[in-house]
PyMOL CGO cylinders between C-alpha atoms (Angstrom):
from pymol import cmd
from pymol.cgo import CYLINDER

trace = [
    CYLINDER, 4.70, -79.27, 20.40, 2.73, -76.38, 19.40, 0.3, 1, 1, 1, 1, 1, 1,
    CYLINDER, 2.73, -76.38, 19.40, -1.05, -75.70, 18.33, 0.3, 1, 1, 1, 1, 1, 1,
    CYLINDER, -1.05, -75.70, 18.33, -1.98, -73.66, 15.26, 0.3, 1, 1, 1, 1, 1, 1,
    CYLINDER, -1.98, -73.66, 15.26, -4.21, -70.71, 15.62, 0.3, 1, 1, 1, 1, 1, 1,
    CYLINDER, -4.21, -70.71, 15.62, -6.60, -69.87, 12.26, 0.3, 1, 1, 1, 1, 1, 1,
    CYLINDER, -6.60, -69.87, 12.26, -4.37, -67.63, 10.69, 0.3, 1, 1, 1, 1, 1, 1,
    CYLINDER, -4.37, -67.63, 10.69, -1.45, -70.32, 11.04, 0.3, 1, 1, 1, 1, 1, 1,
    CYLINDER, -1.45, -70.32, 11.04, 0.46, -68.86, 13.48, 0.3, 1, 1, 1, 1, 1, 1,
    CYLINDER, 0.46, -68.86, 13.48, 2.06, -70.64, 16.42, 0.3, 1, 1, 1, 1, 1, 1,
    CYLINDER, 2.06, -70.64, 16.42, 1.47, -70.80, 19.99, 0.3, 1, 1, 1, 1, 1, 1,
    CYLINDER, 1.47, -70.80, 19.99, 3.52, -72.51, 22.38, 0.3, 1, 1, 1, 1, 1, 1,
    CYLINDER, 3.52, -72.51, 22.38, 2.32, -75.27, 24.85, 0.3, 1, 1, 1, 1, 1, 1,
    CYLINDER, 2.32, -75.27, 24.85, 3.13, -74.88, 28.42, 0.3, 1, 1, 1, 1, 1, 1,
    CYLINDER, 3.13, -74.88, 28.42, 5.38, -77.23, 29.98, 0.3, 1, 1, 1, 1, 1, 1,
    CYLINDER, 5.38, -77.23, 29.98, 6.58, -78.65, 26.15, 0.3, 1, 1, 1, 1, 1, 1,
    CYLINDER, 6.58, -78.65, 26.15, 10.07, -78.48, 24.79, 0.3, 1, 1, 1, 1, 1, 1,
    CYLINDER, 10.07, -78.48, 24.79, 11.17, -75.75, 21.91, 0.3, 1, 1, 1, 1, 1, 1,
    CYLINDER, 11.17, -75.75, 21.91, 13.65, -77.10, 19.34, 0.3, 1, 1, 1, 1, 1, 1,
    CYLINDER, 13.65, -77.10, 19.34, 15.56, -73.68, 18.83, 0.3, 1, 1, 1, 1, 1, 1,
    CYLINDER, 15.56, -73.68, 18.83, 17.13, -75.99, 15.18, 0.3, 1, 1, 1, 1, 1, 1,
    CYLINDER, 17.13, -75.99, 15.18, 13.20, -76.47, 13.53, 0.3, 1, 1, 1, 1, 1, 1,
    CYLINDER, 13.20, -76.47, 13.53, 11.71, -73.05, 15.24, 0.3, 1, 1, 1, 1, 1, 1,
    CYLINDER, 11.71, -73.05, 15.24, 9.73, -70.82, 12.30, 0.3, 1, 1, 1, 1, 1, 1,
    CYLINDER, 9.73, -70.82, 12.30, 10.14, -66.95, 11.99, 0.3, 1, 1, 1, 1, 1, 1,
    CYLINDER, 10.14, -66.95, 11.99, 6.35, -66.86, 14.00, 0.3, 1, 1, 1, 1, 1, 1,
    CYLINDER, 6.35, -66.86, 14.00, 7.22, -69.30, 17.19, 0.3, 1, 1, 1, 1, 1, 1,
    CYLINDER, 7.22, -69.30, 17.19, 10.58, -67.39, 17.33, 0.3, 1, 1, 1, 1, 1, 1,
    CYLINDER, 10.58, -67.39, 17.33, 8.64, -63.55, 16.87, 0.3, 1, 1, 1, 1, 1, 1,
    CYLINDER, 8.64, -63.55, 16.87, 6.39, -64.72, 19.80, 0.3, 1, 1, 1, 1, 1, 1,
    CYLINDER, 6.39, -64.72, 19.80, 8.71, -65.83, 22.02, 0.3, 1, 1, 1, 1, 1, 1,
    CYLINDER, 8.71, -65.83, 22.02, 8.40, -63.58, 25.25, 0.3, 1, 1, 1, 1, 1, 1,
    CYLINDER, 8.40, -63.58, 25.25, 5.43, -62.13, 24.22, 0.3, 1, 1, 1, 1, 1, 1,
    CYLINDER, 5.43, -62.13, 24.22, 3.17, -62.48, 27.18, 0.3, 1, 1, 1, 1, 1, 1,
    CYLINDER, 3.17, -62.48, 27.18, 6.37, -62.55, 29.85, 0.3, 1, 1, 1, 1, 1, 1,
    CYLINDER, 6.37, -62.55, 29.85, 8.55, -60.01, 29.10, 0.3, 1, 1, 1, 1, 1, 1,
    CYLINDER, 8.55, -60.01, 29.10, 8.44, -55.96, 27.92, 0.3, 1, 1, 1, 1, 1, 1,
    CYLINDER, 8.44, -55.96, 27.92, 11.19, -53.74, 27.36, 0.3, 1, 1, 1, 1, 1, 1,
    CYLINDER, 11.19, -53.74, 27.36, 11.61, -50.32, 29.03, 0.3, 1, 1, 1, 1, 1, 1,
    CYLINDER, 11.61, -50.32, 29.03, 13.98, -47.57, 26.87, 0.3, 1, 1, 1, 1, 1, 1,
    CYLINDER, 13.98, -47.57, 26.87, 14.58, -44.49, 27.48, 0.3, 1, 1, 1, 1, 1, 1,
    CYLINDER, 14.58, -44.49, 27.48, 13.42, -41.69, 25.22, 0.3, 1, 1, 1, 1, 1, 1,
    CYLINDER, 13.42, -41.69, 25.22, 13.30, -38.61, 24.07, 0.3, 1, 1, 1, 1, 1, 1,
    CYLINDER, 13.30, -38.61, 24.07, 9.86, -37.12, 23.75, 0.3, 1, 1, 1, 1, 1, 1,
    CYLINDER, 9.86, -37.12, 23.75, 8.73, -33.34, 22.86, 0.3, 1, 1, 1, 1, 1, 1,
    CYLINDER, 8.73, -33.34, 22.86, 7.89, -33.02, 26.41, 0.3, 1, 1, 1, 1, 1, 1,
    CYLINDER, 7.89, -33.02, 26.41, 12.08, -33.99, 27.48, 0.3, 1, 1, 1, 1, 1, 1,
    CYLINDER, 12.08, -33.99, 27.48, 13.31, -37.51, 28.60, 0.3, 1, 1, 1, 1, 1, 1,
    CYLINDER, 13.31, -37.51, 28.60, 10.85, -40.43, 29.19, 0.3, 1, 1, 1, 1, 1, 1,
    CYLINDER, 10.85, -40.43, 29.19, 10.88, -44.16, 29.27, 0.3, 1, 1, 1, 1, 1, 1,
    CYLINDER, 10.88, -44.16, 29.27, 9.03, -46.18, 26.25, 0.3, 1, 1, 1, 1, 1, 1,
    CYLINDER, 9.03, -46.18, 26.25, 7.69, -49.73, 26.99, 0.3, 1, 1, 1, 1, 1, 1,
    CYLINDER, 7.69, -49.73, 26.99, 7.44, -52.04, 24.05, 0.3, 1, 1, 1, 1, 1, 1,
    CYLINDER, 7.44, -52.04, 24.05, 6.22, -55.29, 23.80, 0.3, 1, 1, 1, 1, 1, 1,
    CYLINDER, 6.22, -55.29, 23.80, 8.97, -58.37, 23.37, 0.3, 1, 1, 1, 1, 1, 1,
    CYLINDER, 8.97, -58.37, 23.37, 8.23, -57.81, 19.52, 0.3, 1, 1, 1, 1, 1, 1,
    CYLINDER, 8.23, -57.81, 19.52, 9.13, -53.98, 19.47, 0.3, 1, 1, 1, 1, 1, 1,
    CYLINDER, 9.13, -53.98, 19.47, 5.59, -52.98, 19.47, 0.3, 1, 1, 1, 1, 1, 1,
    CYLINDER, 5.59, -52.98, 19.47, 5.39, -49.76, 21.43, 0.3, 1, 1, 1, 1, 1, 1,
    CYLINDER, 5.39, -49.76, 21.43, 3.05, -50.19, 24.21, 0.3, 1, 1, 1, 1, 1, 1,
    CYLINDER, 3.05, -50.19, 24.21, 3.08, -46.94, 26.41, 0.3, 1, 1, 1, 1, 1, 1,
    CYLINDER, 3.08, -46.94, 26.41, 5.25, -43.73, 27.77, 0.3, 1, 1, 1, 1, 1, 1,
    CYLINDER, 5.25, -43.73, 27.77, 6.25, -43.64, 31.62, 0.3, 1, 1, 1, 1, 1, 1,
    CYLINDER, 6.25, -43.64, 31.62, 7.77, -40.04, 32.92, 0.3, 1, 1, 1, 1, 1, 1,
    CYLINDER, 7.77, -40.04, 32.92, 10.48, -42.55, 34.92, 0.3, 1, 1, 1, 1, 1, 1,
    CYLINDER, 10.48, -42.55, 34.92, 11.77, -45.89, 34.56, 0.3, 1, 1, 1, 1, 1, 1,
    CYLINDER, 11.77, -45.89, 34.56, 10.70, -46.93, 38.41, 0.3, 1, 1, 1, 1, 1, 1,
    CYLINDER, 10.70, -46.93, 38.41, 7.38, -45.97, 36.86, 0.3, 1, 1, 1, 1, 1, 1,
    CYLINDER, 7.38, -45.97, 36.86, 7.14, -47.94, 33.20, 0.3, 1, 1, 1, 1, 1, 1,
    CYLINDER, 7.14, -47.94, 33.20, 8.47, -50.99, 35.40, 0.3, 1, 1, 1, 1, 1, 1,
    CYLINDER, 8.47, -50.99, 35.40, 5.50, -50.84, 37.78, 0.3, 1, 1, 1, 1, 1, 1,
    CYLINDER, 5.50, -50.84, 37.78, 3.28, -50.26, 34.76, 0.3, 1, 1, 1, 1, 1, 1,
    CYLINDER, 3.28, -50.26, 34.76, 4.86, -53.96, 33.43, 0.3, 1, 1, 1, 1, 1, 1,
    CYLINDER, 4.86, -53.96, 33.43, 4.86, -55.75, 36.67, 0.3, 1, 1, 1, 1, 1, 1,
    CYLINDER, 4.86, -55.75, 36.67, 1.00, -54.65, 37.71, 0.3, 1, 1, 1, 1, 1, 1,
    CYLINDER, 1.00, -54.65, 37.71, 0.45, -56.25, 33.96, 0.3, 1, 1, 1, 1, 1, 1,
    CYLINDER, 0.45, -56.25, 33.96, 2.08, -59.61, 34.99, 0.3, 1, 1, 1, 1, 1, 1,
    CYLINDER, 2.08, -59.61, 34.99, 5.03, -58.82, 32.72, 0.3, 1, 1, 1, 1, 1, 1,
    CYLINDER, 5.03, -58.82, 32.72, 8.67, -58.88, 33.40, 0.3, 1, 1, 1, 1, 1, 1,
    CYLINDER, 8.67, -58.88, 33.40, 10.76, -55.48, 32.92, 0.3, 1, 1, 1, 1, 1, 1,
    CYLINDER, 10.76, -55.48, 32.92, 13.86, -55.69, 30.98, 0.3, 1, 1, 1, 1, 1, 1,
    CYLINDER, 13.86, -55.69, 30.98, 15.80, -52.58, 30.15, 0.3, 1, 1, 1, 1, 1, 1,
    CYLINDER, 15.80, -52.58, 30.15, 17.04, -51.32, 26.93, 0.3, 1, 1, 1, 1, 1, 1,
    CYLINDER, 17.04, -51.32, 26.93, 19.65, -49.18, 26.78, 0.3, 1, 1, 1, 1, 1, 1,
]
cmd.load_cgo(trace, "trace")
């Protein structure tokens, strides 16, 4: 079950069921949007670095170290995954 938001995009329900065979191009973008953020490393003009996007790809910030882009995640109530 899902709810549609005004500019007819999906959000999910807490606690409902997601039929991966009738999911749209939105519910599937979305999915681990608010959970989960990706840490990979970079390379910026200042040297190495670690980028944190958002489960969508959206870049969300630049940590000197990957113990430090995780901790940046977690205070935000987001899981770390890294990219490599």
């Amino acid at each position: 079950m899902d709810i549609k938001t005004h500019d007819g995009t999906a959000n999910f329900v807490p606690g409902t069921v997601l039929d991966i065979h009738h999911i749209s191009a939105a519910q599937l973008a979305g999915l681990g949007m608010e959970e989960i953020a990706f840490v990979k490393p970079v390379m910026t003009e200042n040297g190495p670095a670690f980028a944190i996007h958002a489960a969508d790809g959206t870049p969300m910030a630049i940590a000197s170290n990957a113990p430090l882009a995780a901790a940046a995640i977690i205070q935000n109530d987001m899981v770390p995954s890294l990219v490599h």
